[in-house]
DRENMAR-910230 format. One record per residue: x, y, z of N, C-alpha, C, CB in turn. Coordinates in steps of 0.05 Angstrom, whole numbers, plus 5000, padded with zeros to 4 digits. Glycine has a CB too. Layout:
! DRENMAR-910230
XYZXYZXYZXYZ;...
***
This chain:
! DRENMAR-910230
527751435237525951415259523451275249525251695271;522651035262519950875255517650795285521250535241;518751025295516751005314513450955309517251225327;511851025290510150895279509850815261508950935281;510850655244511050595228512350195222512350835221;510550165213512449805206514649845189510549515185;516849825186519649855169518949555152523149865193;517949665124518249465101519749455087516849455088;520949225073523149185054521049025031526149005067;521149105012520249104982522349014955519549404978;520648874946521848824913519548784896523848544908;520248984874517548924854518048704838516649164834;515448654836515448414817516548474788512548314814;518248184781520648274759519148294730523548004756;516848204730515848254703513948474700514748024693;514248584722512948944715515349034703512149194747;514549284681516149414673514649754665517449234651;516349944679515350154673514050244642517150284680;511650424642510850544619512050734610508850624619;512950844620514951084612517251164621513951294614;519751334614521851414639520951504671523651674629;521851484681521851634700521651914698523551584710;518952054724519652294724519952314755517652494708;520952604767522352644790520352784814524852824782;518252954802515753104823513453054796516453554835;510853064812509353124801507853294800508953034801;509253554797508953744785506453944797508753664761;505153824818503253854836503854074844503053674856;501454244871501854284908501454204912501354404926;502254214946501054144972501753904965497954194981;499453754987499953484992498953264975499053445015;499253414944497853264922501853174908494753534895;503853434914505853384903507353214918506853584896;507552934903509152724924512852684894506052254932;514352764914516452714897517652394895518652914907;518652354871520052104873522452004890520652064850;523251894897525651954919527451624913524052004962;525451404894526151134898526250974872524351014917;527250854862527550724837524750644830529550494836;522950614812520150564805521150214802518750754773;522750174812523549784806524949694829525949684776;525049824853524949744878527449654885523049554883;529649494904527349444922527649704940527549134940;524949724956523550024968522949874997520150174947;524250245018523750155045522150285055525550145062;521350365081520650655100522050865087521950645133;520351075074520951325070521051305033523851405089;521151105019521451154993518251144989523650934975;518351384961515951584949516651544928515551894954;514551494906514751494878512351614865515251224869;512451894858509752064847507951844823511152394829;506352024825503551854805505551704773500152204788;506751884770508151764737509751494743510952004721;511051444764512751224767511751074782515151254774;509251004804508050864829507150674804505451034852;506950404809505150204783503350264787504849914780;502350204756499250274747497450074762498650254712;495750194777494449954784490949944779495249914814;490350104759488250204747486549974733489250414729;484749774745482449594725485949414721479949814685;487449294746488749114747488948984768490449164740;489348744779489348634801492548594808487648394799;493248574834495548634842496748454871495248934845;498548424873498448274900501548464908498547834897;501448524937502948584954504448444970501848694964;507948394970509348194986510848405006511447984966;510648375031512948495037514748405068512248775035;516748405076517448405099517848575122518748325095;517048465138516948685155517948645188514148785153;518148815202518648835231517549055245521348835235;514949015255512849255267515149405294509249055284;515349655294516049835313514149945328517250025303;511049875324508049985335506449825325506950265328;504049755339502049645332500349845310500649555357;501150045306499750185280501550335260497450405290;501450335239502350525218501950325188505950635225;502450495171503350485146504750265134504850675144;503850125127507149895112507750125081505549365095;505150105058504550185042502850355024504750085041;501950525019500150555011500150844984498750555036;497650804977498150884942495250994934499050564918;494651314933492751354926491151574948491751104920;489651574952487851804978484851614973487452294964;483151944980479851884986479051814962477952134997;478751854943478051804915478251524911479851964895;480451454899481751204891484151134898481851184867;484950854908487950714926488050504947489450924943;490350494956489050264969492050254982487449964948;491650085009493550175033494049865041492150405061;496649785054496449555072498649675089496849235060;496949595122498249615143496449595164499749825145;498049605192497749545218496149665229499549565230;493049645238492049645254491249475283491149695242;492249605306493049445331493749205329491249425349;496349275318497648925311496548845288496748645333;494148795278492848655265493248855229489548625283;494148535211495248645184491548735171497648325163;492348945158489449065149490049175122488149325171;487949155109488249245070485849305063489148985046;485949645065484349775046484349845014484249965057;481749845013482049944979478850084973482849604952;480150364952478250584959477350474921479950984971;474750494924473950544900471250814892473250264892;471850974883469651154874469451234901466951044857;470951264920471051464950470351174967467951804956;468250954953467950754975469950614986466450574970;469550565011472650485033471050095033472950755083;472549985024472349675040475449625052471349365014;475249545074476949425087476749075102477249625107;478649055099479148735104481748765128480248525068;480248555153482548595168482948265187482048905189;485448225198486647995209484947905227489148035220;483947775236482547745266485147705293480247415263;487147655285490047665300491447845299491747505295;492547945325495348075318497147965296496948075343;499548105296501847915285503447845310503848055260;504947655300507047565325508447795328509147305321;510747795345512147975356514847915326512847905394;516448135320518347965312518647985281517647705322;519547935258519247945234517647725217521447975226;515247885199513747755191514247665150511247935203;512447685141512447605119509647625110513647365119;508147915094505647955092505048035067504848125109;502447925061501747845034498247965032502247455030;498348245018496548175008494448224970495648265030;492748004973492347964940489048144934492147544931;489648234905487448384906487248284877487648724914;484548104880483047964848482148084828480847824850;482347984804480248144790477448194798480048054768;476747994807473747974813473048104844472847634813;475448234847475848384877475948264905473748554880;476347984901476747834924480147954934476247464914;479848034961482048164977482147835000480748554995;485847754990485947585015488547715027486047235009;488647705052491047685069492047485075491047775088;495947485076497047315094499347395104497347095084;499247165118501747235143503846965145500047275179;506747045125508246825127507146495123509146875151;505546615093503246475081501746245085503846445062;500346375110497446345122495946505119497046315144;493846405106491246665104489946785126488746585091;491347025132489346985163486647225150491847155205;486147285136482947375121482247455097481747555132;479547495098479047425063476947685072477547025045;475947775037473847955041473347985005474648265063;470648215002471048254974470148624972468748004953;471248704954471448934949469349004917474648984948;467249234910466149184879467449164862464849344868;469449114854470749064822474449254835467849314784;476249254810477949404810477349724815478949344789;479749834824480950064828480250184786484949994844;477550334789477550414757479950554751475050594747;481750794762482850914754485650984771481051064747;487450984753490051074770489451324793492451194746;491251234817490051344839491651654832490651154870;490551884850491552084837493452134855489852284830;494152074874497352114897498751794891496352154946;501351904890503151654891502951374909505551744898;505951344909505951064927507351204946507350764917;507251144968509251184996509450955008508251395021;512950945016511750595031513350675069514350165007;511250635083512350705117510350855127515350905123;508851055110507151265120505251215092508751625127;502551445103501451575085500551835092499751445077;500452065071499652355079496052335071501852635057;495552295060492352285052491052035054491852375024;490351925062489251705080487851575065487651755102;488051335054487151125033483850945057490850835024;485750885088484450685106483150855118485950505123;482050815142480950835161483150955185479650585165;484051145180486951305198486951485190489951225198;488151605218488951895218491152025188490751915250;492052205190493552285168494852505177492152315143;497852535180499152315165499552055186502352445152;500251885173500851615191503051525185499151395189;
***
C-alpha cells in the first residue's frame, strides 16, 4: 500500500562500500529501534529500513541522491535518514520535489517551485561540500539553495526509504 507515499526504486552508488558487516536491529527502543530489513547495497524500494550501522555514513560527507519514482500523492516520503538532531529527507511536498537537511536541530529546506509531472519521474538531489543543495528533475534543475556546512555527525535513526517515523522535514510523522 503507497497511498502516501512516492514508490522509489534505488541503487547505491557502486563505489560505496560498507564499513563493517552488517548488523540486523539496532539494538534500540521505541522509535529510535529501526531494524534492517534491506541489503546496505541496494537496490532499495518503499518499505526497505536499514538501522544506523548499515544506512551510509553520511557524516562531514557530501552525497547526492538518484532515484525513480512514480508519486501515488502529492505528499510523502521518497527517503529519508536521520530525525530532529541530524539527517536529511527528500520528498514530495504538494507535488513539488523538496530536500531537507537537519544540522545541529537547524532545518534548511530547499524546494521545487513546480509540481512534478504526472507520471514517472527521475529525481536528483545533490548535497555539496560547501553545502550547496541542488535539485533535479529528469535532469533539470528545478532548485538550488545552501545549507551551513555538512551533516557533522552520523544521524542517529537510520535510513527508511517510502516513509519516515521521526521527521527530518517539515511533516507530520509518521509520513
Amino acid at each position: 500500500v503507497y497511498g502516501n507515499h512516492a514508490r522509489p526504486e534505488w541503487m547505491v552508488d557502486p563505489a560505496w562500500r560498507p564499513a563493517a558487516a552488517p548488523r540486523r536491529t539496532t539494538g534500540g527502543r521505541g522509535e529510535n529501534a529501526l531494524a534492517s530489513n534491506a541489503s546496505r547495497n541496494g537496490p532499495w524500494q518503499a518499505g526497505d529500513t536499514l538501522n544506523r550501522a548499515d544506512a551510509p555514513q553520511v557524516a562531514n560527507r557530501p552525497f547526492t541522491i538518484t532515484a525513480q519514482i512514480a508519486p501515488a500523492a502529492p505528499n510523502g516520503v521518497i527517503l529519508a535518514q536521520g530525525g530532529t538532531a541530524n539527517g536529511y529527507a527528500l520528498y514530495l511536498k504538494n507535488g513539488r520535489l523538496t530536500f531537507a537537511v537537519r544540522i545541529a536541530r537547524q532545518l534548511t529546506t530547499v524546494t521545487a517551485t513546480n509540481p512534478l509531472e504526472p507520471g514517472r519521474s527521475t529525481v536528483e538531489a545533490r548535497f555539496a561540500a560547501d553545502g550547496r543543495i541542488s535539485l533535479s528533475v529528469s535532469g533539470r534543475q528545478v532548485a538550488e539553495g545552501r545549507a551551513p556546512g555538512l551533516i557533522p555527525s552520523q544521524p542517529a535513526r537510520g535510513l527508511s526509504v517510502g516513509s519516515d517515523g521521526g521527521p527530518v522535514g517539515d511533516y507530520p510523522a509518521p509520513n
